[in-house]
C-alpha positions as CSV (number, residue, x, y, z in Angstrom):
1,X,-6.2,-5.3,8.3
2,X,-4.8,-1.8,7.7
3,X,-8.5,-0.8,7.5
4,X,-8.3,-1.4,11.3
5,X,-5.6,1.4,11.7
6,X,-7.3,3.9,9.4
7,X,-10.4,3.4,12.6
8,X,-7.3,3.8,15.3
9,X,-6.3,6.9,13.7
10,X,-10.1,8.3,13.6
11,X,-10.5,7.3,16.7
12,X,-7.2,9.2,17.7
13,X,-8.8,11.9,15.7
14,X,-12.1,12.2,18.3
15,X,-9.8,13.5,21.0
16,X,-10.4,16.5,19.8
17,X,-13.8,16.8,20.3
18,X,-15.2,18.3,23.1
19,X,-17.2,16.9,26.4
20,X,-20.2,18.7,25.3
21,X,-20.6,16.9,21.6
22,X,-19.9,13.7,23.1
23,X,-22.6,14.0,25.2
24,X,-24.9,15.0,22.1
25,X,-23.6,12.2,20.0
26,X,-24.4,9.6,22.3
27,X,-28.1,10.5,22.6
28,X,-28.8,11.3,19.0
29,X,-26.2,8.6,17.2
30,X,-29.0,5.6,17.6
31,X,-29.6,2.9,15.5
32,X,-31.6,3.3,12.8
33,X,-34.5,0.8,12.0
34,X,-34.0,-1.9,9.0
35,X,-37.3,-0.9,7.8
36,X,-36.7,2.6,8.1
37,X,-33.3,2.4,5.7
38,X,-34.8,-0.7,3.5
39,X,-37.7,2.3,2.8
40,X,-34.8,4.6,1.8
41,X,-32.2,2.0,0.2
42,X,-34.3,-0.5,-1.0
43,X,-35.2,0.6,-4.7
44,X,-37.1,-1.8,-7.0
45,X,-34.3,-3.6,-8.4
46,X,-33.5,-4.8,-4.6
47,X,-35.0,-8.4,-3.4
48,X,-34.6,-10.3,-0.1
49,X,-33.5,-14.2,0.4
50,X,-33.1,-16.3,3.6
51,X,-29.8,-18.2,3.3
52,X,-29.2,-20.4,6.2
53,X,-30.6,-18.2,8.7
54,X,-29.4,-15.1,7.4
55,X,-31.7,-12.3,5.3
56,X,-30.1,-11.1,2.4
57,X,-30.7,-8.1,0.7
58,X,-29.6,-8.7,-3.4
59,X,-29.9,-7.5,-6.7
60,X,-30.2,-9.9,-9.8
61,X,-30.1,-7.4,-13.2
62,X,-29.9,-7.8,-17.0
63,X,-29.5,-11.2,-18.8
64,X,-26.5,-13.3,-20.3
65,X,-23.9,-15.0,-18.5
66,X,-23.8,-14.3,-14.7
67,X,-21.5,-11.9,-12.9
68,X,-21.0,-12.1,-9.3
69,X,-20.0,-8.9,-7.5
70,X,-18.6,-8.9,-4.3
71,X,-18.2,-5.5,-2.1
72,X,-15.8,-4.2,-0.1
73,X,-15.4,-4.2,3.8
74,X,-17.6,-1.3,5.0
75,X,-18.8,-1.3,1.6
76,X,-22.8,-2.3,0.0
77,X,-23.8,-3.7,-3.2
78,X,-25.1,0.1,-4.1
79,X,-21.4,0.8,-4.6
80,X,-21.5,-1.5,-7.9
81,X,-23.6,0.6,-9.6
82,X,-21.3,2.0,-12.5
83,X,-20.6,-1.8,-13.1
84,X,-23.8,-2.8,-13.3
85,X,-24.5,0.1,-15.7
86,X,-21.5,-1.0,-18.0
87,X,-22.5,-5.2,-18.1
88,X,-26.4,-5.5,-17.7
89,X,-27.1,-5.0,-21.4
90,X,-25.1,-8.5,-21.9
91,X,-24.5,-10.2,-18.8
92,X,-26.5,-10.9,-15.6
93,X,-25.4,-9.3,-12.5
94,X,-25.5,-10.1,-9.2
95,X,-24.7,-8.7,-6.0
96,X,-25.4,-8.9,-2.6
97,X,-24.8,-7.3,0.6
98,X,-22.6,-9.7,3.3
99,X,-23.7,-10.0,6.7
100,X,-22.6,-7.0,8.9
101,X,-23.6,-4.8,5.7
102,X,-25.6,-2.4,3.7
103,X,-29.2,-3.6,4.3
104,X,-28.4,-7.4,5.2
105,X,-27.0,-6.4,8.5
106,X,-25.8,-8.6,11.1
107,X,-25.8,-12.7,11.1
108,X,-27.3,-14.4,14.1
109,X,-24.6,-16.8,15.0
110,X,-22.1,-13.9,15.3
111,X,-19.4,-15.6,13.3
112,X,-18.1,-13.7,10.8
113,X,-15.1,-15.6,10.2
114,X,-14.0,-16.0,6.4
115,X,-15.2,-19.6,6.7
116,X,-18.4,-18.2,7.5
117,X,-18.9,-15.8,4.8
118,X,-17.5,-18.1,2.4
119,X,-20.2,-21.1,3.2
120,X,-22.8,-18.6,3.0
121,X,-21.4,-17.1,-0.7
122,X,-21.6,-20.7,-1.8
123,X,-25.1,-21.0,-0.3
124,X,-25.9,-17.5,-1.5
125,X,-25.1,-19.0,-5.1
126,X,-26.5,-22.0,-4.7
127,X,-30.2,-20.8,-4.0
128,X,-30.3,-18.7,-6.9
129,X,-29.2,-21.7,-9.4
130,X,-26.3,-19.8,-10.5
131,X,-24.0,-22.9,-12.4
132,X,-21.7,-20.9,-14.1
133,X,-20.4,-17.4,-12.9
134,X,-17.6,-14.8,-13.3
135,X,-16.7,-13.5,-9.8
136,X,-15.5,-10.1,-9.3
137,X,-14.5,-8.7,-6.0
138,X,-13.1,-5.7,-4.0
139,X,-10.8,-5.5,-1.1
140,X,-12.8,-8.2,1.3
141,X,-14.5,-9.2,-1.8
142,X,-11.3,-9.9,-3.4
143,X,-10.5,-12.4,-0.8
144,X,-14.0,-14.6,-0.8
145,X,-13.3,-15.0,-4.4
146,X,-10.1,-16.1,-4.2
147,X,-11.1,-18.4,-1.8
148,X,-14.6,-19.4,-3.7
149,X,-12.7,-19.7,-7.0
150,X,-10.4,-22.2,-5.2
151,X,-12.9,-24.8,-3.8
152,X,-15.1,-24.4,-6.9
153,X,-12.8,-24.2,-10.1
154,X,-15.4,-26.0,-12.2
155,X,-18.1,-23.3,-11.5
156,X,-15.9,-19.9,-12.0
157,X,-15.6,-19.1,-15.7
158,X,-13.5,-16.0,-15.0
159,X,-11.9,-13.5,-11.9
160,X,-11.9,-10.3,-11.4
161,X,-9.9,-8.9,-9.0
162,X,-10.1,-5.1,-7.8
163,X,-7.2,-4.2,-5.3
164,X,-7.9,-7.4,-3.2
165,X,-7.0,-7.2,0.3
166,X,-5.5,-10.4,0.6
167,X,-2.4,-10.0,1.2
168,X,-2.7,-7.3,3.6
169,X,-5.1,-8.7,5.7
170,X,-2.5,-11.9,5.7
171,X,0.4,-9.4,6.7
172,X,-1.8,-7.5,9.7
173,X,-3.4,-10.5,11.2
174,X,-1.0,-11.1,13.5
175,X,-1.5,-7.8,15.7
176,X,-4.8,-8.9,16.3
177,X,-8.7,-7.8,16.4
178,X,-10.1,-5.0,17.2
179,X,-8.8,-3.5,21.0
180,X,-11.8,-3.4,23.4
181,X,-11.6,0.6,23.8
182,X,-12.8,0.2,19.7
183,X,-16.4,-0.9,20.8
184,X,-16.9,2.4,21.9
185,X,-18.3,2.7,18.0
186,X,-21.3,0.6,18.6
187,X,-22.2,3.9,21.1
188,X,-20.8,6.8,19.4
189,X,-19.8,6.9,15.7
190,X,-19.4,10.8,14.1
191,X,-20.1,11.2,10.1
192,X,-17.0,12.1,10.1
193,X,-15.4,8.8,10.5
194,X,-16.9,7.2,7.4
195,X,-15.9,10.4,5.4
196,X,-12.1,10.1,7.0
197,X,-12.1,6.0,5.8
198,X,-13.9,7.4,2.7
199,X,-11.6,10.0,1.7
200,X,-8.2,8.0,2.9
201,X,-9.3,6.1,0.0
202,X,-9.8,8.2,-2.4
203,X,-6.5,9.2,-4.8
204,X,-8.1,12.8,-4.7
205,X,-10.1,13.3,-1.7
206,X,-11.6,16.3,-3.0
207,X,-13.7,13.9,-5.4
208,X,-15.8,12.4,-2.5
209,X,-19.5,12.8,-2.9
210,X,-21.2,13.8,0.4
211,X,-23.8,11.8,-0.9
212,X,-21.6,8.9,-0.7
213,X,-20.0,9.4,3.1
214,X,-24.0,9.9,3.5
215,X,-25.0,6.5,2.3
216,X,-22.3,4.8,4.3
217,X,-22.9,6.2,7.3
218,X,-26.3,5.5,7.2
219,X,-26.0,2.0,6.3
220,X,-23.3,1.7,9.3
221,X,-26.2,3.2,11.9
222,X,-28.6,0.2,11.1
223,X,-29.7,-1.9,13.7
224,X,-27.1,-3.7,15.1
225,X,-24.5,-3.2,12.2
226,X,-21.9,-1.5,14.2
227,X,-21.1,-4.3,16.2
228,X,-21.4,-6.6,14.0
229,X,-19.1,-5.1,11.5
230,X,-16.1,-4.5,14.9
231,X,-16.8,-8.4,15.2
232,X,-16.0,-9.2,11.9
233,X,-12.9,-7.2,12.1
234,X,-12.1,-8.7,15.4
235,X,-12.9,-12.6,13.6
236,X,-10.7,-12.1,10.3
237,X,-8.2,-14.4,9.1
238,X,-7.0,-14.3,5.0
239,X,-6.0,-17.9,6.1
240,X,-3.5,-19.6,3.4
241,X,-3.9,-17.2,0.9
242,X,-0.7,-17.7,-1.2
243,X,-1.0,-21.1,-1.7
244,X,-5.0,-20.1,-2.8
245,X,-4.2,-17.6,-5.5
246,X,-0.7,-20.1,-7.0
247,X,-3.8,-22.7,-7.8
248,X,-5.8,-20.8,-9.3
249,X,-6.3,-21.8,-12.9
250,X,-8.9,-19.3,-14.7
251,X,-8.3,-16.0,-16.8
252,X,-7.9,-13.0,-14.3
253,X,-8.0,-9.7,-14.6
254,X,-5.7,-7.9,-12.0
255,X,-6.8,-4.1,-11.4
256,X,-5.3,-1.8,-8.8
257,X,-5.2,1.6,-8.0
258,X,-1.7,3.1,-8.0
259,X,-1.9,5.4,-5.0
260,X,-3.8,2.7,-2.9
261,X,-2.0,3.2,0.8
262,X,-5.1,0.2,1.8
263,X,-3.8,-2.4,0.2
264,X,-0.4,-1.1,-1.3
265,X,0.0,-0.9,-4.7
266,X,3.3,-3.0,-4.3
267,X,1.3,-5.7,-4.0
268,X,0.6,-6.1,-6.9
269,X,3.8,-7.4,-8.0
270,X,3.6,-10.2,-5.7
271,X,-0.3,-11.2,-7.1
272,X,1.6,-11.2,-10.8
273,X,4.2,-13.7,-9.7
274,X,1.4,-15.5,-7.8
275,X,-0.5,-16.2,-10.3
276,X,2.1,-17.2,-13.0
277,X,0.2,-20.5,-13.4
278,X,-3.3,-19.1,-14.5
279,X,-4.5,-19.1,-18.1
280,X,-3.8,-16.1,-18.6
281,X,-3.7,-12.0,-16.4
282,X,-4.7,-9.2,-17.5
283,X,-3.3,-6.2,-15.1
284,X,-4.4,-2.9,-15.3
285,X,-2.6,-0.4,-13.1
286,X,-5.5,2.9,-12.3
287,X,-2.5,5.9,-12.2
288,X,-4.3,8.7,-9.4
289,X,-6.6,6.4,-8.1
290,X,-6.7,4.4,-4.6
291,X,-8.2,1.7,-2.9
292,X,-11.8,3.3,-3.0
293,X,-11.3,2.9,-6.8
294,X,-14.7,1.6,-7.7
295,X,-16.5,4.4,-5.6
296,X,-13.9,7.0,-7.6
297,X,-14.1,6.1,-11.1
298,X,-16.6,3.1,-11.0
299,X,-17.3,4.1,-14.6
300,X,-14.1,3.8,-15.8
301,X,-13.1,0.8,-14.6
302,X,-16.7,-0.7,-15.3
303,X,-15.9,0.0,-19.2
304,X,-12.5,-1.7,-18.7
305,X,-14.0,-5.0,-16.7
306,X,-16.6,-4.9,-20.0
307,X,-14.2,-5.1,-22.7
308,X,-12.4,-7.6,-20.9
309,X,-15.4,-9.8,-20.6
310,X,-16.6,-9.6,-24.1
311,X,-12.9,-10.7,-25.1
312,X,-12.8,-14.4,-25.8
313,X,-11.5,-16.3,-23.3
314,X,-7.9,-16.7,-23.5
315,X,-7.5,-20.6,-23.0
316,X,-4.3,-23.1,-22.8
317,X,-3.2,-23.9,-26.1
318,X,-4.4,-20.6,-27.2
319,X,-1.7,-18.0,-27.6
320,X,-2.8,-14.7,-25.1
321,X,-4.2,-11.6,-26.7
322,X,-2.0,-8.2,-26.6
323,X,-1.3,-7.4,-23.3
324,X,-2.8,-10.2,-21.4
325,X,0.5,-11.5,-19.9
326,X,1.7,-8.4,-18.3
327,X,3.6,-9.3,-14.8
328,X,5.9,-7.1,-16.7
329,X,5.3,-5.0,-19.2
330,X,7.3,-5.6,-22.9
331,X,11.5,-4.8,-23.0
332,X,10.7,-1.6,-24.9
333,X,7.9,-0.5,-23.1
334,X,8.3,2.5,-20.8
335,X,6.7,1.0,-18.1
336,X,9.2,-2.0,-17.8
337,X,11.9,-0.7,-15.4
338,X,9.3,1.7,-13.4
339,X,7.3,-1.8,-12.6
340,X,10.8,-3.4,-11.8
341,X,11.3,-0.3,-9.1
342,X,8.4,-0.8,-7.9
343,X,8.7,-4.8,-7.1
344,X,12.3,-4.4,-6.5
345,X,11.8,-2.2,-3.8
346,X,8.5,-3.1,-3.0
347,X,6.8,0.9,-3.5
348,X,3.9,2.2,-5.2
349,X,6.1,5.7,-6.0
350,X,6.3,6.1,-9.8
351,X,9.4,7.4,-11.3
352,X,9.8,8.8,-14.8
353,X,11.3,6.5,-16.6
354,X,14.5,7.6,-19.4
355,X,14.5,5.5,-22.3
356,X,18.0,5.9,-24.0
357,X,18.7,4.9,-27.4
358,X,22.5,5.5,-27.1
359,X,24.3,3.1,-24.6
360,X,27.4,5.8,-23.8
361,X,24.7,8.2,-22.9
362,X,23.0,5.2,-20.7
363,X,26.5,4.2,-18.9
364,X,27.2,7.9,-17.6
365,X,23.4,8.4,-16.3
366,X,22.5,8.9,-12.4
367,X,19.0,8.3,-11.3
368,X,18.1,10.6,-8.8
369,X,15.4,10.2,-6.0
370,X,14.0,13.7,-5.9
371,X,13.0,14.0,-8.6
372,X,12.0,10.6,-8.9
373,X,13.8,9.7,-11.7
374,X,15.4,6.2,-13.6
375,X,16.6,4.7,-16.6
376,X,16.3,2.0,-19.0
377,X,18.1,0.6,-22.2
378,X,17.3,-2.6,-23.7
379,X,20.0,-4.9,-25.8
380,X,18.9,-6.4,-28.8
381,X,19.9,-9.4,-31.0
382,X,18.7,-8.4,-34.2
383,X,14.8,-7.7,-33.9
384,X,14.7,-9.8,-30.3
385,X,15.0,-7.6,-27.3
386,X,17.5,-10.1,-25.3
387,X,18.2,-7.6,-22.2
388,X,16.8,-4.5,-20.7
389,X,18.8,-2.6,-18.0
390,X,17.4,-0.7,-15.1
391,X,19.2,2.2,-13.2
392,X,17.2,2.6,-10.1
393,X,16.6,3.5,-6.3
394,X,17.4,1.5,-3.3
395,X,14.2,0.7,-0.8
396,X,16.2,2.5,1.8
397,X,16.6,5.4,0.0
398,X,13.3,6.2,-0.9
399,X,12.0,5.9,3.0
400,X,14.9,8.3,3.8
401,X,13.5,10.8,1.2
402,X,9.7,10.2,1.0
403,X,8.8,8.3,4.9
404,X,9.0,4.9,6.1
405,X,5.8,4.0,4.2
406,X,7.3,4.2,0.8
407,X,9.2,1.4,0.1
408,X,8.9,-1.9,1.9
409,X,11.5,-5.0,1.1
410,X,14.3,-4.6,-0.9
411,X,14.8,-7.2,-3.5
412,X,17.8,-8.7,-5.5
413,X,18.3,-8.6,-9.2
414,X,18.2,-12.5,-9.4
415,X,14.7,-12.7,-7.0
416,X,13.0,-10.1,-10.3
417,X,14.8,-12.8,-12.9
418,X,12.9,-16.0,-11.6
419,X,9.5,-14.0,-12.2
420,X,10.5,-13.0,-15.6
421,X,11.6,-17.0,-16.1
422,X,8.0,-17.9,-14.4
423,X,6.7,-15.3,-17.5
424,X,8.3,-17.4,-20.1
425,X,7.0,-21.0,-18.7
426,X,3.6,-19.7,-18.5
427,X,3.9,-18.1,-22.1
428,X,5.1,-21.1,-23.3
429,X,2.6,-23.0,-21.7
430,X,-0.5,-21.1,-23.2
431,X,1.1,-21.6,-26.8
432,X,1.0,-25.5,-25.8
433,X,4.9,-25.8,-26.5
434,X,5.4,-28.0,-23.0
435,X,8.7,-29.3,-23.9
436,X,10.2,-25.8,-24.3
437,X,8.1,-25.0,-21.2
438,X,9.6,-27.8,-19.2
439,X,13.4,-26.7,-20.1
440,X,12.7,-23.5,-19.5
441,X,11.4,-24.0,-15.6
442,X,14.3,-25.9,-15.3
443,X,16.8,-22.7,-15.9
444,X,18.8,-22.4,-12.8
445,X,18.9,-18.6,-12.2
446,X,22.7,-18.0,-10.5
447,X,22.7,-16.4,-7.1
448,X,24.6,-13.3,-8.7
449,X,26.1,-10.7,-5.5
450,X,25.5,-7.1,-7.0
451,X,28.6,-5.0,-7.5
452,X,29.5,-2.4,-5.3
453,X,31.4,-0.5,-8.3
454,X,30.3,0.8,-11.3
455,X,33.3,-0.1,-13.1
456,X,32.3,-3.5,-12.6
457,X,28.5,-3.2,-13.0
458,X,29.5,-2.1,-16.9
459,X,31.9,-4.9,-18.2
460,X,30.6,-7.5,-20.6
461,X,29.5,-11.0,-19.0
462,X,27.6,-14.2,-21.0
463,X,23.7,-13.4,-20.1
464,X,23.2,-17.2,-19.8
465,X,25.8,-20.2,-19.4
466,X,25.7,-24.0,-19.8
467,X,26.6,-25.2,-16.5
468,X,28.3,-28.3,-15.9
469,X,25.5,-29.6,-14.2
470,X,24.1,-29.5,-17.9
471,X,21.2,-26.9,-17.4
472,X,21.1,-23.8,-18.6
473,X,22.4,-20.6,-16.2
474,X,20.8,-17.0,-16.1
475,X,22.5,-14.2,-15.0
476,X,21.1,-11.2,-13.4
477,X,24.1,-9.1,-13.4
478,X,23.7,-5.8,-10.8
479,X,24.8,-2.6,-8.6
480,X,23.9,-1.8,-5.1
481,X,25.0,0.3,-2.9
482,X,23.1,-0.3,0.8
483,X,21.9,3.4,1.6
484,X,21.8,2.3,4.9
485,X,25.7,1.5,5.1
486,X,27.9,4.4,6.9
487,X,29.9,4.6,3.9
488,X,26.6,6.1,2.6
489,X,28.0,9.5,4.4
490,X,31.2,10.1,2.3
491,X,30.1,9.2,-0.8
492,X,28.4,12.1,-2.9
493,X,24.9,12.8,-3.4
494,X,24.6,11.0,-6.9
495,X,26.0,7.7,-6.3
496,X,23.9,7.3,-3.1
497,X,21.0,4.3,-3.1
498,X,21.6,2.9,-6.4
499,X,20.1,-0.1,-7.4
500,X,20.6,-1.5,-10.9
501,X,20.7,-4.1,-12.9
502,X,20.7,-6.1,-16.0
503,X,17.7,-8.6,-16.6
504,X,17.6,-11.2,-19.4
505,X,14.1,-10.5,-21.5
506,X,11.4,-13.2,-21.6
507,X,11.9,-13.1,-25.3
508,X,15.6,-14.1,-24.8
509,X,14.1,-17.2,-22.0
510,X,11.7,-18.2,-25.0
511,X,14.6,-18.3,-27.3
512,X,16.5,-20.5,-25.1
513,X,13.8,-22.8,-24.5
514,X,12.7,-23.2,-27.5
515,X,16.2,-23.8,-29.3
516,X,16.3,-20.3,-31.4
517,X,19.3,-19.2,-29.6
518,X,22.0,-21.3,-27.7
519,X,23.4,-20.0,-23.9
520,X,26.4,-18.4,-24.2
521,X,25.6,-14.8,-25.3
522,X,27.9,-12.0,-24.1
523,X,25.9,-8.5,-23.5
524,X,27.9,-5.3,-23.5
525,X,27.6,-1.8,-22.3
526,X,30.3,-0.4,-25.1
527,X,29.4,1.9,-27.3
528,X,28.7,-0.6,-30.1
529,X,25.8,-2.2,-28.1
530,X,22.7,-2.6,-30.1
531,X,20.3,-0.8,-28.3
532,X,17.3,-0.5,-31.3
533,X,15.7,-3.8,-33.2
534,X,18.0,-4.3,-36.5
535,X,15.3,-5.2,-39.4
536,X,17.3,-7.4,-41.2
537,X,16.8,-10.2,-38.1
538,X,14.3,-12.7,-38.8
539,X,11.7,-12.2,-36.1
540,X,12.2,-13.8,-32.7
541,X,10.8,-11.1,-30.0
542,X,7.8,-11.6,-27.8
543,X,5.8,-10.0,-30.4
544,X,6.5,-12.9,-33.0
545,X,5.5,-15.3,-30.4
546,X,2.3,-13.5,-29.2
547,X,1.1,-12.0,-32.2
548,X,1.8,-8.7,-30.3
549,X,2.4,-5.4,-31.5
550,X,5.6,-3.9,-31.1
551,X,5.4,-3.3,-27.1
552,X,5.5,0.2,-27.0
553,X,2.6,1.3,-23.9
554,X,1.8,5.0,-23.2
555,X,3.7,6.1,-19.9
556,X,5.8,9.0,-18.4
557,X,9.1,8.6,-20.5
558,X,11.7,10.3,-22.2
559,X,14.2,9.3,-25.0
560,X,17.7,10.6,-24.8
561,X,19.9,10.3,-27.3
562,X,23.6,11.8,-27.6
563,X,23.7,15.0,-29.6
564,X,25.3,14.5,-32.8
C-alpha cells in the first residue's frame, strides 16, 4: 500500500535527528495503558463487545435505518464524527474500531489478513442484530465493504465508498510487507510521523488540527498497537478486487478527493467503469481535497452522504435521478473532456476546459500543458448531443512537465468508447428497456489507430457503421502524437503531446439501440457543424431519457466563440 511508502519516507525523514533525541525517544516513547487512553477516549457514547476473542470498542447512535461506518487504516471511529453529526437524527450509526486500532487494539491471533477482518465485520454485525445496513467505508474501510457487500448482497441496502484503497493496495501488493528495519516503530515512533502521514493527506496541510495528529498519535502508542498495526501492513492482500466491485449490484455513491496522491484520484475512473453493472452511482469528485478527506471536511461530505441517503433508492426499472449515472459527466457539461483527460491519461491534474460554440474556432485550437489547458465541442443532431470532441494532453507529456507521478497509462480513444457504450447498457437497463440494452452491448467498438496528422484527425467519417457481420460499428476517431517519440524534438512546442479525439455521446448509443436513429451518420468538423441543440428537434438527448436537466454542471470553463 502506498501508505507503506508515505512510513519509508518518514522513516527516511528520522535521519535527521540526532543521537541524543534518539536516545530520549526510546525511554520516554512507551506504550500507553488501554485503560489509561479508554479514560481519555472513551466518552459516553463508546461501548465494548467481545467478538470472537477480540474486544471491541463501538459506538451505536441515533435511530432509523442502520449505517455502518468503516475507518481508515491508521484511522479510529472518532474520525466519523461529522458523519455521525449529519445522519443520527434519521438513521442509526454504527462504528467501530478494527483490530490494531483506536481503542480496540491488537487481536490475539495476530492475523490481520483481510479474511480476518472481514469474518470478524460479519461477526461484529452479527452480534448486534444488525439485518439490514448501508456500509460506508474509507480507504481500508473501502475495501471490507466491497468485500462484505459481495458475500452478503441480500443484507447491504446501499455503499458508500470514500476514496477506497482498493485498487492501490491491489497494485502495491506485490513489493511486499513491511521491511524488518520498519519494526524499529514498535520502539521509537516521533509525533511527527503521524502529523507527516496526517498532513500528506491533507489537500491543504495547513488545515491539520494538532488536536487531530494528537489523537492519532496517541491511539498509535497503546499497548501493543504499533506492532500490530506493522503486522497488518505486513499481512495485507486486496485479493480479487475487480472481479468484487464488477458484481456488485446496490446503489453506490462514489466520493473522492481530487488531489488524493493515497489512492490516486485516477482511480476513480477505473471504479466508474467497474461498476457499470450496479443499480445506479453516484460520483462526487471533492476539488482541493485528499485522501484524508473525511478528517478535512468531514462536514461537508457528511451533508452530501445525507442527501444521498434520504434520496429514494434508485432501483432497476426505475429511471436514475439527475446526476446519478455519472462515469461521465453530460456532452455539454464542462466537466466531460476534463474527466476524459483524466482517464485517458490516467492523472488526477485538472485542466481548464474551453467550451467552443464555433467549430472553425475549435479546429485551429492548441491545448497547451502549462497552463493546463484543453478543449471541447460537442456535435448535435437537432436537440441530441451525438458527439463531443476532446483536444487534450498525452500521459507522457504531462510527466515531462509536472514529474513522473502525474500521469500513469496512457489510453486509446476506442478503450474511453467501450465505457461510454457500458454507460448506455447500464442506462438502458435501469429504464427496463433490455432489448435495446442487449443490442446495444453487442456494439462492436472498431479498433480505430489515431492519426498522426491533423489534416486527417478533421475530415468527416460515419460515427457508426453497419458492418457486414450485421452489428452495429462505433468509431472513436483520434490524434496522437507519442511525446516520447524522437520526432517529438523537431516539431514545435504547440503540436507536441496531443491527444484528441472524437467520442460518440451515450445519447447517440441510446439512439441507436433503441431504433431513434439508424448507423450511418457522418460527423463533420466544417464550418457548418452543428455545435448548439437546434429547438425545432423533437427531443432525443440523455435528458429526455432521464428526465434530466439540460447537463450543464458548474466547473472551470470558458466559451469561445469567433468574433463577429
Amino acid at each position: 500500500m502506498r501508505i507503506g511508502r508515505l512510513i519509508g519516507r518518514g522513516l527516511a525523514a528520522l535521519s535527521v535527528i540526532g543521537l541524543v533525541a534518539l536516545i530520549v525517544a526510546l525511554w520516554t516513547q512507551q506504550d500507553i495503558p488501554a485503560a489509561e487512553l479508554e479514560a481519555r477516549y472513551a466518552g459516553p457514547p463508546s461501548k465494548f463487545i467481545v467478538v470472537d476473542g477480540v474486544r471491541f470498542h463501538y459506538r451505536d447512535e441515533g435511530s432509523g435505518p442502520v449505517v455502518l461506518l468503516l475507518h481508515a487504516n491508521f484511522s479510529n471511529l472518532l474520525d466519523w464524527e461529522p458523519w455521525v453529526v449529519a445522519l443520527q437524527d434519521r438513521y442509526r450509526v454504527v462504528r467501530f474500531d478494527m483490530t490494531s486500532h483506536g481503542l480496540t487494539g491488537p487481536d490475539q491471533t495476530g492475523d490481520y489478513a483481510l479474511a480476518r477482518t472481514l469474518k470478524l465485520t460479519e461477526d461484529f454485525i452479527d452480534a448486534l442484530g444488525l439485518e439490514k445496513l448501508t456500509l460506508a467505508g474509507t480507504s481500508l474501510g473501502g475495501t471490507v465493504a466491497i468485500h462484505y457487500t459481495a458475500a452478503h448482497p441480500e443484507r447491504v441496502e446501499r455503499l458508500v465508498l470514500l476514496s477506497p484503497g482498493s485498487l492501490e493496495g491491489k497494485e502495491k501488493r506485490a513489493r511486499g510487507g513491511v521491511p524488518k528495519a520498519g519494526y524499529v516503530l514498535k520502539y521509537l515512533l516521533p509525533r511527527a510521523l503521524p502529523r507527516f502521514m496526517l498532513s500528506s493527506g491533507f489537500g491543504d496541510p495547513a488545515k491539520l488540527p494538532d488536536s487531530l495528529v494528537d489523537r492519532w498519535y496517541d491511539l498509535w502508542l497503546r499497548d501493543g498497537q504499533r506492532e500490530a498495526q506493522l503486522d497488518r501492513l505486513s499481512q495485507y492482500k486486496a485479493g480479487d478486487i475487480e472481479g468484487l466491485i464488477r458484481s456488485l449490484r446496490v446503489p453506490v455513491l462514489l466520493m473522492w478527493g481530487e488531489l488524493n496522491t493515497t489512492a490516486e484520484f485516477s482511480q476513480s475512473a477505473t471504479f466508474l467503469e467497474l461498476l457499470s453493472e450496479a443499480p445506479s452511482v453516484k460520483f462526487i469528485p471533492y476539488p482541493g481535497l485528499g485522501h484524508m478527506a473525511l478528517q478535512e471536511d468531514g462536514a461537508r461530505l457528511g451533508r452530501d452522504v445525507r442527501a444521498w441517503l434520504d434520496a429514494p433508492l434508485t432501483l432497476e426499472g426505475t429511471p436514475p435521478s439527475s446526476g446519478e449515472r455519472v462515469a461521465s459527466p453530460l456532452p455539454a457539461s464542462a466537466l466531460f473532456c476534463v474527466g476524459m483527460q483524466r482517464r485517458m491519461a490516467s492523472t488526477a491534474l485538472t485542466g481548464a476546459n474551453h467550451i467552443f460554440d464555433d467549430m472553425a474556432e475549435f479546429r485551429h485550437s492548441k491545448p497547451s500543458v502549462r497552463p493546463f489547458e484543453i478543449f471541447q465541442v460537442v456535435t448535435y443532431d437537432g436537440m441530441r448531443p451525438i458527439r463531443v470532441s476532446c483536444k487534450m494532453k498525452t500521459a507522457a507529456h504531462l510527466r515531462a512537465v509536472y514529474g513522473a507521478q502525474a500521469a500513469g497509462t496512457q489510453r486509446g480513444c476506442p478503450d474511453l468508447t467501450r465505457a461510454l457504450q457500458a454507460e448506455a447498457v447500464v442506462l438502458l437497463r435501469g429504464l427496463n428497456q433490455a432489448a435495446a440494452a442487449a443490442k446495444a452491448a453487442e456494439f462492436v467498438v472498431d479498433a480505430d489507430e489515431p492519426f498522426v496528422t491533423g489534416g486527417a484527425y478533421l475530415k468527416a467519417y460515419p460515427l457508426s457503421h453497419a458492418g457486414p457481420d450485421g452489428r452495429v460499428h462505433l468509431r472513436s476517431v483520434g490524434l496522437f502524437q507519442d511525446y516520447d517519440s524522437w520526432v517529438t524534438t523537431l516539431l514545435p512546442e504547440f503540436l507536441q503531446g496531443q491527444s484528441y479525439c472524437h467520442w460518440p455521446t451515450v445519447e447517440y448509443l441510446v439512439a441507436l439501440a433503441t431504433g431513434a436513429m439508424a448507423p450511418g451518420t457522418i460527423v463533420t468538423t466544417k464550418d457548418d457543424a452543428v455545435v448548439a441543440p437546434v429547438a425545432s428537434e423533437s427531443a432525443g438527448s440523455r435528458d429526455a431519457v432521464t428526465g434530466d436537466g439540460t447537463g450543464a454542471a458548474a466547473g472551470s470553463s470558458t466559451r469561445i466563440r469567433a468574433a463577429a
